[in-house]
Every structure is written in C-alpha cells, then in structure tokens.
N, C-alpha and C positions, 0 to 999 in steps of 0.2 A: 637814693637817686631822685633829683627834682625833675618837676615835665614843666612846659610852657602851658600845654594843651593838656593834659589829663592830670586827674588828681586820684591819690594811690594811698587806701588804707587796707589795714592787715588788721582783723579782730578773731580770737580766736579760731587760729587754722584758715580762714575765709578771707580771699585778699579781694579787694573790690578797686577795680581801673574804672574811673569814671571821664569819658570823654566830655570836655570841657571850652567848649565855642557856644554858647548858645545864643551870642549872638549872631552864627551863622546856623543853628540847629545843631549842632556840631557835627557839621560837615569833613571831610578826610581830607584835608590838604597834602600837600606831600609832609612837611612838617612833623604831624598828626600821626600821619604810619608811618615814620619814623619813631615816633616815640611810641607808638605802642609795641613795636614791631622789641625798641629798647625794654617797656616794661614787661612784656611776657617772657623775655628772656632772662629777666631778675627772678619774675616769680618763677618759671620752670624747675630753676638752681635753689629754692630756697626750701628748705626741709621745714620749715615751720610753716609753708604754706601748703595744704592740702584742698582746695577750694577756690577756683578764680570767677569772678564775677564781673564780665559785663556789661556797662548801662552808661549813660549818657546824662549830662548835669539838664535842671530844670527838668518842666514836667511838658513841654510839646514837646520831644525829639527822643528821642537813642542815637541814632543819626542818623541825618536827611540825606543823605548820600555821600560824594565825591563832589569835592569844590568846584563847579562846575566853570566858574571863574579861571580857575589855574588848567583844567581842562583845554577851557577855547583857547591859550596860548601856545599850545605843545606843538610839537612837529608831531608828526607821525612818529618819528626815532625815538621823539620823547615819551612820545607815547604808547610803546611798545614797552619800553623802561617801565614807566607806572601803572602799567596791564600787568607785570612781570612782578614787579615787586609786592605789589597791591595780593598778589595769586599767592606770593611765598609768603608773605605775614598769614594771608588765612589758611595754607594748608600748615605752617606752623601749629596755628592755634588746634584745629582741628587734628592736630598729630602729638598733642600735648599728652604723657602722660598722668594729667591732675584731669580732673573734670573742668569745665569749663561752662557757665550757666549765663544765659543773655538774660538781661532784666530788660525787655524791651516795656517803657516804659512813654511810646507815642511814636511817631514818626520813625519808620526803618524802610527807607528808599534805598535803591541802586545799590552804594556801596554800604552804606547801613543794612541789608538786605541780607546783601554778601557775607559781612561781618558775623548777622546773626547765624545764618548758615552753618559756618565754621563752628559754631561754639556744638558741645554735646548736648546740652538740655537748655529750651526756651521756655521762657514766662515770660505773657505779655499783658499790658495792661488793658482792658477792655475799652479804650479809647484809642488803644494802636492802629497804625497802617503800614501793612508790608506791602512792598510791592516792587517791580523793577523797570523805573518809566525810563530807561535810558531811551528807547525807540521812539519817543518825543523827541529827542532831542538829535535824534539824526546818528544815534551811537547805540553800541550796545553793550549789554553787563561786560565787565574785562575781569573785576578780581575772583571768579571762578563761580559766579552766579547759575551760568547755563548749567555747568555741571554737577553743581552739588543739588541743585534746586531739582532737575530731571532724577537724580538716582532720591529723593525723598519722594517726591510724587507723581511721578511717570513722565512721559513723553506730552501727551497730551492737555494734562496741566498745567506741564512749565510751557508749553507753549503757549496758550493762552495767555500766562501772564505776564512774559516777553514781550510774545507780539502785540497784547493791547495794551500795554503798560499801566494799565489801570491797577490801583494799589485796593485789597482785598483789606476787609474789617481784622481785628482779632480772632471775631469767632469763627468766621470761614476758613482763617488759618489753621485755628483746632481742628476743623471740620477735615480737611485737606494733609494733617499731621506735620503742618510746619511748624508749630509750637507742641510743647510741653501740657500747659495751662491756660487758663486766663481768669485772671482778678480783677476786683476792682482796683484804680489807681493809687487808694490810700492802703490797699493790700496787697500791694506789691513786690515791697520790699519784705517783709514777714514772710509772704511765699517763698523766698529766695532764699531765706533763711532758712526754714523749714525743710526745703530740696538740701538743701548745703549741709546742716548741722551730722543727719547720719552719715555723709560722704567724708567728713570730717572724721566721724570715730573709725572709720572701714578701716579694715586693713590696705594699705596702700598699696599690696603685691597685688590683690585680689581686683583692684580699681583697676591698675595696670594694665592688668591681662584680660577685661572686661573689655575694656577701653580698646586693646588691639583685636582682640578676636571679633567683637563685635562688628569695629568700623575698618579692618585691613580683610578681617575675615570675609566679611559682606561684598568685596572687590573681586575676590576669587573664586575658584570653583571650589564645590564643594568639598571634595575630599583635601585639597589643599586646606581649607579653613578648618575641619576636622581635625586635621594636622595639629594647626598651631593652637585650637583651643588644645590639646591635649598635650601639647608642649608648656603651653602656660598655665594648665591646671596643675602638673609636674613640679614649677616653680612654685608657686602656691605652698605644694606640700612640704615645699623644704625650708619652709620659713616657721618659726618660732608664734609667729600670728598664727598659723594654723594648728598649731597644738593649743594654746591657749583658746582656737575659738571651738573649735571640738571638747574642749576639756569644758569650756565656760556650758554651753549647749546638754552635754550628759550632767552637767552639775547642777543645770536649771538656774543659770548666775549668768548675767550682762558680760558679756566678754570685753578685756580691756588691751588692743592691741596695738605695739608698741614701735612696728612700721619694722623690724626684724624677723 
C-alpha cells in the first residue's frame, strides 16, 4: 500500500510509519489520518509484523499538531467529525494488539501530543516538546488528549498543561512519566531499536494479554481486572510458546518462540 503523506518500512518484525510533511512539521490533516488510520490497519493484519513504530520525517517535528489551517475552515458539524475520527484512529492505536512505540523525535503539540499518548511506549529525543497549546488558540485538545493525558498523570498535571498550553522539555516529560526515555537525537533511533528488538522475539500470546490486562485492566475495578489477567494468563498456557519458554528456562537455553 502507497501513502501521499507517510512512509512505511518493515525490517525485521519492526514496521516503522513515518509521518511525512515536514514542510508543514507534519502536521495532521484530514488526509494524513486517513492514511495512517489505513496503515495501522495493514500492519494490525500482518503476522510478520510484531513491532510498530511511530515518528515523523526530518529532525524538528514528530508532529506539530493538527493542521490548523483546515481547522479554521470547518463548521462546528465538521468539526465534531475530525474530533471523532481523530479519537478513533488513537483509541485504535492504543487498543492495538502489537506494541506500539513513539520515536518522538522534536516537536509533539496538540494532535502530535494526542498521537504520542496512544502509543504504549515513548522515547523522546532530548530536544523534544510535548505539550497541548490548543487554548492558544481558542480550542481545545479533541483527539482524546484530556483523557489519556489525565489517567497517565493526574488531574492536576493535565490540567496545568491544558490550561497553560505551555509545551514541557523532554526531561520533564520523563519527570511527569509521559515518556518512556530520553536520548540524545542521534540516539534515538537505536533506542527504539533496542525497546522493539526483545518485543520482536516475545511470544505474541504473552504481548497480547500484557497489552490488555495492563491498559483495559487499568480501566476497571479491581477484581474485574484480576479476572481477565487470569483469563489471559490461562491463554498463555495453552499455547506451544509456553511450553517451549518453560522448557527453554529449566534448560538454561534462549527460548525460541514461534507465535503458537
């Protein structure tokens, strides 16, 4: 599948969607998530891919937000739509059973923001800015910023960075646990590599059910979550990966597991 706006490679198990405007920052047109909205859906379905990664072309940006441009045009109707649609690409992502890893790699405003949000694991380059200035602009976050940013670091931080729209460093983001990491910008990609390559060998049952207990678990009460991690550790067991990674483990030998 070709993009206008992103460029899409697959290297060993690790598929990398690189959003591709830089000479808007690579900013989110409607276009834009549309096509990404297309490439997560390709790599979701692709059994060769075990690792998605995104980041943004050039080295100011990941993305500078929502094309603010195509914003001032909308009606309100319209713009219910691209609040809407904008909210389903990222709870997609963020409901993906692959990991998904943000290489923020400079600039991640509003819907860049948003974007990193959704993903499971962030690494940002120590020249990053996150932040969510829509309240500059007379608007506010739409593609699900207030709510994922609030259940990562409280009420009183996401408020702060809402209401002053002021965009925080890299390292205050560590500080705060809205990223992962942070590297220098020529160590960025290597990190990402680094994160990705044993996600790559995991057993895929085990990502899975990490992946929903973790972030469906975390939604509900406890003994409901209790539940499904013990429903998914169940699945786990009935897969041919876990025989192999118990057998690998008592043999004192690298386990080699085969996604069965």
């Amino acid at each position: 599948m070709s993009f206008e706006n992103l460029a899409v490679v697959t290297r060993g198990g690790i598929h990398t969607i690189t959003v591709k405007r830089p000479a808007k920052l690579n900013a989110l047109n409607g276009q834009t998530l549309q096509e990404l909205y297309a490439a997560i859906i390709d790599a979701s379905g692709d059994d060769k891919v075990r690792v998605i990664v995104l980041t943004g072309a050039g080295d100011k940006a990941f993305v500078a937000g929502a094309d603010i441009g195509e914003i001032q045009q909308q009606s309100p109707t319209e713009a219910r739509s691209f609040s809407a649609f904008g909210q389903n690409l990222m709870s997609m992502i963020q409901g993906l059973d692959k990991p998904v890893i943000a290489a923020i790699n400079g600039f991640a405003l509003g819907g860049g923001m948003e974007l990193a949000l959704a993903c499971h694991l962030r690494i940002a380059s120590d020249n990053a800015r996150l932040g969510l200035p829509e309240i500059k602009l007379g608007i506010m976050p739409g593609f699900g910023g207030t709510q994922r940013l609030v259940r990562l670091v409280g009420s009183t931080r996401a408020l702060e960075l809402c209401l002053s729209g002021e965009p925080i460093t890299a390292e205050r983001a560590e500080q705060l646990g809205l990223v992962n990491r942070v590297v220098a910008p020529d160590q960025l990609e290597q990190a990402v590599k680094d994160m990705a390559k044993p996600l790559v060998k995991a057993a895929p049952e085990a990502v899975r059910g990490i992946l929903q207990a973790v972030l469906q678990g975390g939604e509900i009460n406890l003994e409901a979550g209790l539940s499904l991690e013990t429903a998914r550790f169940a699945l786990c067991c009935a897969t041919e990966d876990m025989q192999e990674g118990t057998s690998a483990f008592l043999e004192k030998r690298s386990p080699k597991f085969k996604g069965r």
